[in-house]
N, C-alpha and C positions, 0 to 999 in steps of 0.2 A: 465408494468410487464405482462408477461406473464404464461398462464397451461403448465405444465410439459415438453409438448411434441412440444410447442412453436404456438399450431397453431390457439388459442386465445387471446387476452389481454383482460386483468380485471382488469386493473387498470392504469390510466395512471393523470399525476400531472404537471399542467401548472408553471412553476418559475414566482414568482413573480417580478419585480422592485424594488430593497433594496429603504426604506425609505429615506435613506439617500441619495438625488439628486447627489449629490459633489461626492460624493463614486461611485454611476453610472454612471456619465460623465467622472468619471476618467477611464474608463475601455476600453481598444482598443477595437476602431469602436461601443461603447456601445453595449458590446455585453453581452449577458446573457445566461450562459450553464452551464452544470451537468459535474464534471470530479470528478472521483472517487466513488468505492463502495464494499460493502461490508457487508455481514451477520453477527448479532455481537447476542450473549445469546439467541440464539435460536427460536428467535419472529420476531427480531427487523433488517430493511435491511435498512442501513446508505448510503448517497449520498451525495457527496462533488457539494460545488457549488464557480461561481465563482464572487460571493461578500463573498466567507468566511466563508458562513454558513453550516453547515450540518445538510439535514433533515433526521428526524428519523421515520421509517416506521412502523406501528405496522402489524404484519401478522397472520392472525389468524389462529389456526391450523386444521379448517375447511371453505369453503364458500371463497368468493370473496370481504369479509368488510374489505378491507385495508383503513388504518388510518395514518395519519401524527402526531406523538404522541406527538413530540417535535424538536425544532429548536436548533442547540449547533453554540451559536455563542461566540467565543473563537480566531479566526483566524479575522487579519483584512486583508487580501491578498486572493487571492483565492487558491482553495482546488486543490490538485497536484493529491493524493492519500489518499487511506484507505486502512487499514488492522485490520484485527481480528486476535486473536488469535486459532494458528494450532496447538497449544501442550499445557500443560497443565501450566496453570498462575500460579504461585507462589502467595502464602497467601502477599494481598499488590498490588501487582502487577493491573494493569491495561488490559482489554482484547479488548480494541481498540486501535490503535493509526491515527493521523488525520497528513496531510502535508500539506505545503503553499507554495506558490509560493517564499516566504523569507526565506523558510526552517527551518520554525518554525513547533517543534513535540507537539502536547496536546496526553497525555495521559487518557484512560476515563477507569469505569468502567459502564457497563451496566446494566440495569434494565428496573423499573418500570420509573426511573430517574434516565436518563446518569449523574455520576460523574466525575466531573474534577479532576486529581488524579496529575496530574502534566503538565506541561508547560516547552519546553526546548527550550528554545530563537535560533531562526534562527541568522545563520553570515553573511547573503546575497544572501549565493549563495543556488539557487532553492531546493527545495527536491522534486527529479522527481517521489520517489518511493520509499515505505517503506511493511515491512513485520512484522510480530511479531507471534515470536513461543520460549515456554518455558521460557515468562518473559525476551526477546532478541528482544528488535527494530534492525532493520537491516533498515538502510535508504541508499540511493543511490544519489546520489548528481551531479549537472551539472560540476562539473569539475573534476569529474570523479571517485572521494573518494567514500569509503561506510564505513558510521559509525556506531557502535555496539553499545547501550545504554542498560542502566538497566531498565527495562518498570516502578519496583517500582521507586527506587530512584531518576529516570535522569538520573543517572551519566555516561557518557562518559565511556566504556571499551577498546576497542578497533578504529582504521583506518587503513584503509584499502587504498592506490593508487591502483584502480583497473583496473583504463579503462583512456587512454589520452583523452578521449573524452566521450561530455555525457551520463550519464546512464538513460537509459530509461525504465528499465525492470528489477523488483527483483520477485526470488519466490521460497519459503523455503519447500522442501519437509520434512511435519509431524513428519514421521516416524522416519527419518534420522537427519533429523537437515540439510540438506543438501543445502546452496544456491545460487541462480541460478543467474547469474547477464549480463543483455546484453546491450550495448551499443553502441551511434554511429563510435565508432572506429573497427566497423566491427567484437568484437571480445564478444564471451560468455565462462565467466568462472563458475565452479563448484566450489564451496566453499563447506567445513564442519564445523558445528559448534558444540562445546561442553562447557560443566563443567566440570572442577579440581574436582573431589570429596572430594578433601583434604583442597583448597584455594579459591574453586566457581569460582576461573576466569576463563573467555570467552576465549575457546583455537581457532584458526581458524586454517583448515588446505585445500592446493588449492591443487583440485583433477584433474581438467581437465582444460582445454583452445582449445576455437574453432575457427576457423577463417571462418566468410560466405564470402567468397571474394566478393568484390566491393559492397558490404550492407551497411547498417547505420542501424544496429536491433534495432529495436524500441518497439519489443514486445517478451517475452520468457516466456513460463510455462513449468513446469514439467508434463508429462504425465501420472506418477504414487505416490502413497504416500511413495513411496522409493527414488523414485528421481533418478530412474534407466536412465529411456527415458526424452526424452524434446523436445520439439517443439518452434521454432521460426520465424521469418517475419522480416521485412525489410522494410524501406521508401520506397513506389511506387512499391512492391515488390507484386504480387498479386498471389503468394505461399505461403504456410508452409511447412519451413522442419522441418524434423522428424529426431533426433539421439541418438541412443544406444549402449547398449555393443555390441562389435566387435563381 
């Protein structure tokens, strides 16, 4: 971790060897790394690893005392992504959510002590990428789907056939509801998401579709908290482009 303007680190944190041998041996070329992260209740910066665990950072709002507050072991696969929530949680609701390699989602609440708030069983296939804004998991999936969950309940709202090929990049502008989804079939679409105010259901509506010719985008955020601009990259791709209103 680094000061504001990148050109110190203050803090930096070696992975251990999970205890469990069998679990390590099982992991290609015994390899041990950090995939996923994410700032979660205002203190606390979450880090997916790849026995499955996620450590939890304490950040102080002064000084350079960073602290490993707590380990959330929940996942037995390793960690895909993390997201916090970008809009406002719903009473119940959960303001993290975690991804596995099995495409299993845990839902948390944050504190003093992350709570397990709920568990939504993977089908197999990966969860590359997940987002959560307004009490709305948006996960992204290797065979191309993105499904829409209720962060309280679990429950399944919406799917989505988004992309013929994998999804490697979700990301919900704030403001809007807006999301972003890019994948290796060359193609980034804009999504809207909403509430019925009458029925709470999850409306989606697809606003745009981009083609980077001969890309595989592997990575896409939004530029702004409207979800105006966007920026993306590519496999082997050693640019960002940048796109907006016409």
């Amino acid at each position: 971790m680094y000061d504001a303007d990148g050109s110190t680190m203050v803090f930096w944190h070696a992975l251990d060897v999970p205890d469990d041998t069998n679990l390590f041996l099982s992991l290609p070329a015994h390899s041990v790394f950090a995939r996923g992260i994410a700032a979660a209740g205002g203190r606390f910066i979450c880090v997916g690893t790849s026995f499955g665990a996620v450590l939890v950072f304490d950040i102080p709002p002064k000084g350079t005392n960073v602290t490993l507050s707590e380990v959330l072991e929940q996942h037995r696969d390793p960690i895909t992504d993390i997201a916090a929530e970008q809009g406002q949680a719903p009473d119940g609701a959960g303001d993290l959510v975690t991804a596995d390699d099995c495409g299993t989602l845990c839902l948390w609440s944050s504190g003093e002590e992350f709570t397990l708030l709920g568990k939504i069983p993977g089908s197999g296939c990966t969860c590359s990428s997940v987002a959560l804004w307004n009490g709305i998991v948006a996960a992204g999936y290797g065979n191309g789907q993105i499904r829409l969950w209720e962060a309280g309940s679990g429950r399944i709202r919406a799917q989505l056939s988004a992309h013929a090929r994998w999804i490697y990049a979700l990301d919900l502008a704030p403001l809007t509801g807006k999301l972003l989804s890019g994948a290796e079939d060359s193609f980034v679409h804009v999504w809207k998401l909403s509430r019925d105010p009458d029925t709470d259901d999850i409306e989606v509506q697809h606003c745009h579709a981009e083609c980077v010719t001969d890309t595989q985008v592997c990575g896409a955020r939004f530029c702004d908290p409207a979800g105006d601009t966007f920026a993306v990259t590519g496999y082997d791709l050693s640019e960002i482009l940048c796109y907006g209103p016409a």
